[in-house]
C-alpha positions as CSV (number, residue, x, y, z in Angstrom):
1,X,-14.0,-59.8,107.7
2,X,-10.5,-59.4,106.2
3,X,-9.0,-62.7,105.5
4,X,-5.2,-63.4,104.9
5,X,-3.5,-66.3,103.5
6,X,-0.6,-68.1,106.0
7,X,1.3,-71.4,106.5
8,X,1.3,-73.4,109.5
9,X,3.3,-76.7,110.1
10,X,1.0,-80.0,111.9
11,X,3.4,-83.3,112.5
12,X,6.0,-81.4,110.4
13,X,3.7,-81.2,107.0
14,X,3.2,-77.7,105.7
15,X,-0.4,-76.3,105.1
16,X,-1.8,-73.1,103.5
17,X,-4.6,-71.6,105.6
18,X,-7.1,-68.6,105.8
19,X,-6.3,-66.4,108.8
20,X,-8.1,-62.9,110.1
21,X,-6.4,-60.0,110.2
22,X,-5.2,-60.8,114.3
23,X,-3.1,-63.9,112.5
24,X,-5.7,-66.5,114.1
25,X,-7.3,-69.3,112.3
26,X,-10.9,-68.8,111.4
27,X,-13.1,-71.0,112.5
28,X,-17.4,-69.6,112.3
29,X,-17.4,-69.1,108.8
30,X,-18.9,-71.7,106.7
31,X,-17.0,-70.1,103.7
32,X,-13.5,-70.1,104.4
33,X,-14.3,-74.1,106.6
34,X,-14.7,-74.8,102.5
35,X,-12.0,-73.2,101.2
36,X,-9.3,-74.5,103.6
37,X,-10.6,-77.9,102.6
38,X,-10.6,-77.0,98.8
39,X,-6.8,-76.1,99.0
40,X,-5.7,-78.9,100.9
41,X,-7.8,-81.6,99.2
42,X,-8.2,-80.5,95.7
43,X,-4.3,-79.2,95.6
44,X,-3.0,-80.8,97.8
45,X,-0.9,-82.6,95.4
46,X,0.6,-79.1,94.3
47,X,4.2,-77.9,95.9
48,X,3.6,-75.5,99.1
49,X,4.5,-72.5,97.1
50,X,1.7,-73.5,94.4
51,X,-0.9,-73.6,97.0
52,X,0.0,-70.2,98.6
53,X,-0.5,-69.0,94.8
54,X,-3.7,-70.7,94.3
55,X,-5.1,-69.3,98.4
56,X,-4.4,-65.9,97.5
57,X,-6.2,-66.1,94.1
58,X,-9.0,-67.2,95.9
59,X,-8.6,-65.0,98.6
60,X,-9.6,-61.7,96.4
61,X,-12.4,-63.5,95.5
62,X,-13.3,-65.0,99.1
63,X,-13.5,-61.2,100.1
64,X,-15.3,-59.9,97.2
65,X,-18.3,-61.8,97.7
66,X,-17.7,-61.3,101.6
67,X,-17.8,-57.8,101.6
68,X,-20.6,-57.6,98.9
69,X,-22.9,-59.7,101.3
70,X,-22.6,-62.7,99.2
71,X,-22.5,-66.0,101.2
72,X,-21.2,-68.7,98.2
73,X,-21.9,-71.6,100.3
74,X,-25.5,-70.8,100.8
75,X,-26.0,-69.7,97.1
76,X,-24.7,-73.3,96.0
77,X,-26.7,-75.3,98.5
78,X,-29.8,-73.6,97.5
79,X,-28.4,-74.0,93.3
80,X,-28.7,-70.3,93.1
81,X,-25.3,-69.8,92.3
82,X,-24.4,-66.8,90.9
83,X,-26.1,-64.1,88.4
84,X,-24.3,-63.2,85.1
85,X,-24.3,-59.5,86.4
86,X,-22.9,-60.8,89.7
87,X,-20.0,-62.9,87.6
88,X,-19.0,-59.7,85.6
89,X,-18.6,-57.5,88.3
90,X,-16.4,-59.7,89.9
91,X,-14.2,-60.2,86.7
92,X,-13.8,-56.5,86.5
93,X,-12.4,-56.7,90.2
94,X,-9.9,-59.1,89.6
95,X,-8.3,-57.2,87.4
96,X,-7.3,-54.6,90.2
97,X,-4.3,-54.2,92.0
98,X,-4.3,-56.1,95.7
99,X,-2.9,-52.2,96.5
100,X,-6.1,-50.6,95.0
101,X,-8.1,-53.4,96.5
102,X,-7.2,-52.0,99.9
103,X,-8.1,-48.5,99.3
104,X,-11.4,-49.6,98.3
105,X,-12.1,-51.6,101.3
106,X,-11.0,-48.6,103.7
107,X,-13.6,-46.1,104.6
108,X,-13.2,-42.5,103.0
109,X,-13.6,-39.5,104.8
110,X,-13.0,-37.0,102.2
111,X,-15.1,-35.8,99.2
112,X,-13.5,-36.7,95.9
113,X,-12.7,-34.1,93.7
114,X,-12.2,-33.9,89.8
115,X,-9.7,-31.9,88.0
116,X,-10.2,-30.5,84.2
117,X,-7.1,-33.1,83.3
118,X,-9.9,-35.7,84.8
119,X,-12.8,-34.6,82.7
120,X,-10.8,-33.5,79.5
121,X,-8.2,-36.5,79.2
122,X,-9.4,-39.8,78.5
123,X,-5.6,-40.2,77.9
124,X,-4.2,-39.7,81.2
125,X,-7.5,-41.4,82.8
126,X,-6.4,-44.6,80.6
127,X,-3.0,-44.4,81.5
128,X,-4.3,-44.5,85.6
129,X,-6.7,-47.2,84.9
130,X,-3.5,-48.9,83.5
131,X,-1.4,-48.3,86.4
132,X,-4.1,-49.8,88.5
133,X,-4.6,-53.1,86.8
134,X,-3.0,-56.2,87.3
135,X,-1.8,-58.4,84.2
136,X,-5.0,-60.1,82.2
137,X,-3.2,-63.5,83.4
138,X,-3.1,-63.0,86.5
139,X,-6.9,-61.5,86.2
140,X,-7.9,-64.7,84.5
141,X,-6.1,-67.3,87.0
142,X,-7.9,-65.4,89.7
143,X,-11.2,-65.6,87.9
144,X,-10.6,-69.3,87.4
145,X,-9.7,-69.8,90.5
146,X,-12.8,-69.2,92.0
147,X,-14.9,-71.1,88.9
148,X,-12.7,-74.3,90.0
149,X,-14.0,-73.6,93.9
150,X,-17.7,-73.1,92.8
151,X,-17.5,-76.2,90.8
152,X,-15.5,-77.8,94.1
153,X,-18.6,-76.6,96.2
154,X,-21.4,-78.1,93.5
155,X,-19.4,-81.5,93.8
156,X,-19.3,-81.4,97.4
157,X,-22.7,-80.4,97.9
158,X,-24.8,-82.3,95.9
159,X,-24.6,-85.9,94.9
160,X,-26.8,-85.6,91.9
161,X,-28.4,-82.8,89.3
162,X,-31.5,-81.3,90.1
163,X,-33.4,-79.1,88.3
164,X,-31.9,-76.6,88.8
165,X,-28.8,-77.6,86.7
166,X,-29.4,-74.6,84.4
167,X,-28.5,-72.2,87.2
168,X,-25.4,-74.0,87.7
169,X,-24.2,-74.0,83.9
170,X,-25.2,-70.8,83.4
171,X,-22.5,-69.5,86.5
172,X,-20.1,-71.8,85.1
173,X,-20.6,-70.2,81.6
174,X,-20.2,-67.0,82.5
175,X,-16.7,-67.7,84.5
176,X,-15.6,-69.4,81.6
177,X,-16.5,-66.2,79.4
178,X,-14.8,-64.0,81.6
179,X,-11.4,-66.0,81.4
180,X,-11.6,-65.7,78.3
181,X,-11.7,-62.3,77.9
182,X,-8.8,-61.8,80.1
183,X,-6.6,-63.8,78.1
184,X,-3.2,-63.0,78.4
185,X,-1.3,-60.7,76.4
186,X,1.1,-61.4,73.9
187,X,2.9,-58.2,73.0
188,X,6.0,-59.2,74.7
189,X,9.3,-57.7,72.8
190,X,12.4,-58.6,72.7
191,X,15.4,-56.4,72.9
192,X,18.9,-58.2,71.5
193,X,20.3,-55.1,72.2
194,X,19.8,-55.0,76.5
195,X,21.5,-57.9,77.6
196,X,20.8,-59.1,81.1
197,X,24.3,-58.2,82.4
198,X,27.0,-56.7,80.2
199,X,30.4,-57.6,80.8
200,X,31.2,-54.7,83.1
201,X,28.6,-55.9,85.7
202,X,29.7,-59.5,85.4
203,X,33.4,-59.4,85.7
204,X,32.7,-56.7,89.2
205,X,30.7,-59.6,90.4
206,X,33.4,-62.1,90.2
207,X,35.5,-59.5,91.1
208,X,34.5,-58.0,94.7
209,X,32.8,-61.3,96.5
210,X,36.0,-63.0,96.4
211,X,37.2,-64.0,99.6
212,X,38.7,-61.1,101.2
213,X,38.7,-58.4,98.7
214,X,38.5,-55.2,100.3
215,X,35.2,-54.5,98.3
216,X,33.3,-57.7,99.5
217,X,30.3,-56.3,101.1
218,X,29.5,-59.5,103.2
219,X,31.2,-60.2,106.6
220,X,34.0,-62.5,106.4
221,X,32.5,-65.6,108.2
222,X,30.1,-65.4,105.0
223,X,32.1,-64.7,102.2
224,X,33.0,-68.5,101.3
225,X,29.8,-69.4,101.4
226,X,27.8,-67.0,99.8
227,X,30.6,-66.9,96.7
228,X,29.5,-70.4,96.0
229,X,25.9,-70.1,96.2
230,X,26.7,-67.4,93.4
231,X,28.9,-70.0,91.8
232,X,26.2,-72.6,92.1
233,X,23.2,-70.3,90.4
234,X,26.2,-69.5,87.2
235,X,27.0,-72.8,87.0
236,X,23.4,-74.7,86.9
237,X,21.0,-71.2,86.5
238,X,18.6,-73.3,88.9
239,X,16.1,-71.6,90.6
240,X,16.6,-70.1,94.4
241,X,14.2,-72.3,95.9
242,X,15.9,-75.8,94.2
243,X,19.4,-74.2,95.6
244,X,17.6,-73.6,99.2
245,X,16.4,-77.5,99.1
246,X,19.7,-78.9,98.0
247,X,21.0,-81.3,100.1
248,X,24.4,-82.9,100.9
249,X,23.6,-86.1,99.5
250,X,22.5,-84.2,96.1
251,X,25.7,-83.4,95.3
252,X,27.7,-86.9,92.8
253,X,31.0,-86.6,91.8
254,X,31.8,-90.5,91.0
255,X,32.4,-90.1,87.1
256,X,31.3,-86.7,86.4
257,X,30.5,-84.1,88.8
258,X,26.7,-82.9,89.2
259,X,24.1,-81.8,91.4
260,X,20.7,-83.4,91.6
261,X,17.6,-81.3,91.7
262,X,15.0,-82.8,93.2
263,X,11.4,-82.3,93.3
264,X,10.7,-83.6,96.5
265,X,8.5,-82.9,100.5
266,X,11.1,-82.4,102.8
267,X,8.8,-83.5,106.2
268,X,12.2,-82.3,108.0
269,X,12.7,-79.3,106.7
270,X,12.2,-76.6,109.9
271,X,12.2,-73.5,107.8
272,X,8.5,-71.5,107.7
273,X,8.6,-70.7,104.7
274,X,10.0,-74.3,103.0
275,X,11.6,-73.8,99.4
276,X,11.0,-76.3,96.9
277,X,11.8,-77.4,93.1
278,X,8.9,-75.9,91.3
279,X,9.4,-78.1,88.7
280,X,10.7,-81.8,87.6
281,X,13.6,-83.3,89.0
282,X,16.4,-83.3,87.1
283,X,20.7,-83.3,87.2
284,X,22.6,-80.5,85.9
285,X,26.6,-81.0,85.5
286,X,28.6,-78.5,87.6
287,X,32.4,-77.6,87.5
288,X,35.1,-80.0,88.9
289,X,36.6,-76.9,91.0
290,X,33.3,-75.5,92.2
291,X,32.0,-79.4,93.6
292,X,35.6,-79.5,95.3
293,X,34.6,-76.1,96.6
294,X,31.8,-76.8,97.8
295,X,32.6,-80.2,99.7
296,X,35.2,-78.4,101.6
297,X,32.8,-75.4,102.7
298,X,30.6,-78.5,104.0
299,X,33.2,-80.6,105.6
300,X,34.7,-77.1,106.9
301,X,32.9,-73.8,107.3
302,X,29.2,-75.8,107.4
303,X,30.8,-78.5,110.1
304,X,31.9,-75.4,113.2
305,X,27.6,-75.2,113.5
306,X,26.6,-77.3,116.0
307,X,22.9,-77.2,114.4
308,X,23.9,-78.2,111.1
309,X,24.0,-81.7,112.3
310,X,20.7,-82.0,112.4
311,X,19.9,-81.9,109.3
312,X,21.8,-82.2,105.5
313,X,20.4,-79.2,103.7
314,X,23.7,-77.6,102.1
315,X,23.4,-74.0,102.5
316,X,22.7,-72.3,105.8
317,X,22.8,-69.7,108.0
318,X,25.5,-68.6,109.8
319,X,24.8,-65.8,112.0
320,X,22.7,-64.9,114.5
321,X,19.7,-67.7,116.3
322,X,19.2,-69.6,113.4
323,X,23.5,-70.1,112.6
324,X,23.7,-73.5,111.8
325,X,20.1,-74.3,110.6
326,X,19.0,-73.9,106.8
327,X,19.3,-70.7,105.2
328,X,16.2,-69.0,104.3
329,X,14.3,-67.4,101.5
330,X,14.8,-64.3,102.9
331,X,18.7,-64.9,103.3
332,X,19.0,-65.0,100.4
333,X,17.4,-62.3,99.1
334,X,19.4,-60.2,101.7
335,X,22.6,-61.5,100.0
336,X,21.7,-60.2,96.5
337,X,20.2,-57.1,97.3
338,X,24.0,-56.3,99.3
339,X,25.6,-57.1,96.3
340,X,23.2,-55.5,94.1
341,X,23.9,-52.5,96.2
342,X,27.9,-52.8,96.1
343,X,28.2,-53.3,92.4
344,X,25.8,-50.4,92.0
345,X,28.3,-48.1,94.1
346,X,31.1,-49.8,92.3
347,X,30.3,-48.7,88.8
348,X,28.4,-45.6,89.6
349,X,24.9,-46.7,87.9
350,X,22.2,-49.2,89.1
351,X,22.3,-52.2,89.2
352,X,20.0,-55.0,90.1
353,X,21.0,-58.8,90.2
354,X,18.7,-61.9,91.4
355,X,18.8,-65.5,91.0
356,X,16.3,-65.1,88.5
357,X,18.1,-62.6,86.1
358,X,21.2,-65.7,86.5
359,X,19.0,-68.0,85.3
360,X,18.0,-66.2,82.2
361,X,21.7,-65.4,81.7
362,X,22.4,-69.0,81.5
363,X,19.8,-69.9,79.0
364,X,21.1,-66.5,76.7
365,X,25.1,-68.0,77.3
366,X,24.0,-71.5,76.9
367,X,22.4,-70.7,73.6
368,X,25.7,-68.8,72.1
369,X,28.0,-71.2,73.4
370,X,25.9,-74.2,72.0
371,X,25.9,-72.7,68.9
372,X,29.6,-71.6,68.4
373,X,29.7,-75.7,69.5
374,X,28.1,-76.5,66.8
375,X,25.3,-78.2,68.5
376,X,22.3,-78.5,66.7
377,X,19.2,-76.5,67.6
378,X,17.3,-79.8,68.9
379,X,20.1,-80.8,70.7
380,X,20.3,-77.4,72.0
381,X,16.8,-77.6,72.9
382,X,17.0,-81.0,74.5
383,X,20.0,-80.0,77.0
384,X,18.4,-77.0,77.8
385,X,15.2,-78.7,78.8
386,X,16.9,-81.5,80.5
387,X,18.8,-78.6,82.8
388,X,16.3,-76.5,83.1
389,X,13.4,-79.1,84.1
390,X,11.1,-78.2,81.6
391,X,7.9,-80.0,80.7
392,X,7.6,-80.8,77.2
393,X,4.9,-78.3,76.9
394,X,6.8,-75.6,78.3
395,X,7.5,-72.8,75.8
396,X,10.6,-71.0,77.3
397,X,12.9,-73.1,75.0
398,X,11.3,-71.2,72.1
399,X,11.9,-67.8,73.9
400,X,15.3,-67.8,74.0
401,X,15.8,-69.4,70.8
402,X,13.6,-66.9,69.4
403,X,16.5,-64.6,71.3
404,X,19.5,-66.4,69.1
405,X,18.1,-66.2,66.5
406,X,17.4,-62.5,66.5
407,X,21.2,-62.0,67.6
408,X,22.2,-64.1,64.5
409,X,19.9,-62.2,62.1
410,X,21.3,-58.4,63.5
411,X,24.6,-59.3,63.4
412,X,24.4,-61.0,60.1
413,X,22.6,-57.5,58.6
414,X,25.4,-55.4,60.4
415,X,27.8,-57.3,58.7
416,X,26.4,-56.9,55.3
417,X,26.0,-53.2,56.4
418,X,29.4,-52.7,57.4
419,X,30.5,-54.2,53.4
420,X,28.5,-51.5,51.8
421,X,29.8,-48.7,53.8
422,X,33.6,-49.9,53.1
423,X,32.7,-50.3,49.3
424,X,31.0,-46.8,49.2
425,X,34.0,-45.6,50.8
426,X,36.3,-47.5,48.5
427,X,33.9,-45.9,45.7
428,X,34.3,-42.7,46.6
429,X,37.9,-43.0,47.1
């Protein structure tokens, strides 16, 4: 059976479920009874969007073992578990593509057939195999992923240890082996030299989604609006789904203006798909011009929908069935792959802008202007948590300090580079 992963809304709470491949809830298999429960009971806790993550890690693994005749919940009832061979061949699957997955799990009718490049190359076979693996950490959270559902099943299934605790140990030990293995990589680089968007890109931005430019590629009931959610992910570099959860009453302006991010359910919210904060809550200051912005698109533009009433999410949609209600996930997507596509016709070379790419262009201008501020780097470090609703443990304060810091070091060696030439020049003069 081919099992998907899906969202379904009961008394207005979002849950992550397993579906077949018809879209209907699947109800005879012992299995997937289990693994709906494990999601919903033992994360629960976790935002929507963590859940769908952890259901489709389990979901390679629930069809694995599916299609390999495997039933888990018997082999845990009967404390067979699983054999170390069993647990290896499994990690090696996890590491393939969900694209390559499929091919494997559709019948072939045609004989395969080896070239000399095949037999001769073990550079260009290495360079496939590459092309048909995912990351090692998204191999290991997969693999873990179904350790912490074996261990789920144990718990649930027996009271005490029998003994045949060995068996169990020994499954868990092998899972535990295999993560390891698949640890994740760290030969990351970073290039001072690429910046995320280079002034040309940035000032056409700013540029052509102004309100009635003739180059604004969005239809002119939607130009106010979608200029500030631009404004808005500049201003704050918060992430799409804390801008898509925003709400009226987030938004303070009694002694200095800011936005409150919250990290909250939203029981009322009637999108599918619900966006959340995927971290802490937090504040993060905005500009006096862009909150008086966007209080008049609320009291104005957002105030002709008649279904914008019914709830107090800031942004929504404004065209079509859904005009007046939330705006999407997907609306927003569609918004920056438009203006991805006009600034790419604009300056003849492609370009590609999300929400995401904002947000690490706020952390590489926050770090420059901080520093030309002359705030110290654990002050710097302390703001930029604060904004960014990181966890103490979280270690992408380091990355783009790491970034700085290389900027500081080439520019400081092109400087003393640029004195030698002039006193060779002078020399040879």
């Amino acid at each position: 059976m081919d099992f998907r992963v899906d969202k379904v809304a009961i008394n207005n709470v979002q849950h992550v479920c397993f579906i077949d491949k018809d879209h209907s809830p699947i109800t005879i298999s012992q299995v997937i009874n289990w693994a709906n429960t494990y999601i919903s009971k033992e994360k629960g806790h976790n935002t929507i969007t963590s859940q769908t993550v952890e259901a489709k890690h389990l979901l390679v693994g629930l069809n694995y073992f599916t299609s390999h005749q495997i039933d888990l919940v018997k082999r845990v009832a009967s404390e067979q578990f699983l054999t170390e061979s069993e647990v290896s061949d499994f990690s090696r699957h996890c590491f393939k593509k969900a694209s390559i997955i499929q091919q494997d799990n559709e019948p072939r009718c045609k004989v395969l057939s080896f070239s000399s490049k095949d037999l001769l190359s073990p550079a260009f076979k290495s360079a496939t195999f590459q092309a048909q693996r995912v990351a090692n950490g998204t191999a290991a959270a997969r693999i873990k992923t179904m350790k912490n559902f074996i261990e789920y099943l144990h718990k649930r299934l027996h009271n005490t240890f029998t003994g045949k605790i060995q068996n169990y140990s020994r499954t868990i030990r092998s899972f535990t082996l295999e993560i390891k293995k698949a640890k994740t990589e760290k030969h990351k680089v970073i290039d001072v030299d690429k910046p995320i968007f280079d002034e040309e890109v940035i000032r056409a931005i700013f540029e052509i989604t102004q309100e009635r430019h003739p180059e604004n590629p969005f239809r002119p009931r939607s130009q106010c609006r979608n200029r500030l959610i631009l404004d808005t992910f500049f201003c704050t570099g918060m992430r799409k789904g804390a801008l898509l959860q925003a709400k009226t009453l987030d938004l303070h302006d009694e002694n200095i203006e800011f936005i409150a991010i919250v990290n909250r359910i939203n029981i009322d919210d009637p999108r599918l798909h619900r966006p959340t904060q995927k971290t802490q809550s937090t504040t993060a200051p905005i500009e006096p011009q862009l909150m008086n912005n966007l209080k008049r698109y609320i009291n104005v533009s957002r105030n002709t929908h008649p279904s914008a009433e019914e709830h107090d999410y800031i942004f929504i949609s404004e065209s079509g069935k859904t005009a007046g209600q939330p705006l999407s996930k997907t609306g927003v997507d569609y918004i920056f792959k438009t203006l991805s596509l006009a600034i790419t016709h604009k300056l003849g070379r492609s370009v590609n802008v999300t929400p995401h790419m904002i947000r690490h262009y706020w952390n590489l201008d926050f770090s420059e202007k901080a520093r030309d501020a002359g705030i110290s780097k654990t002050e710097t470090e302390r703001l930029r948590r604060h904004i960014m609703a990181w966890s103490a443990k979280s270690t992408m304060p380091d990355v783009y300090d790491m970034f700085d810091r290389l900027r500081q070091v080439r520019n400081i060696k092109q400087g003393f580079q640029n004195d030698l030439f002039d006193e060779k020049e002078n020399g040879f003069n």
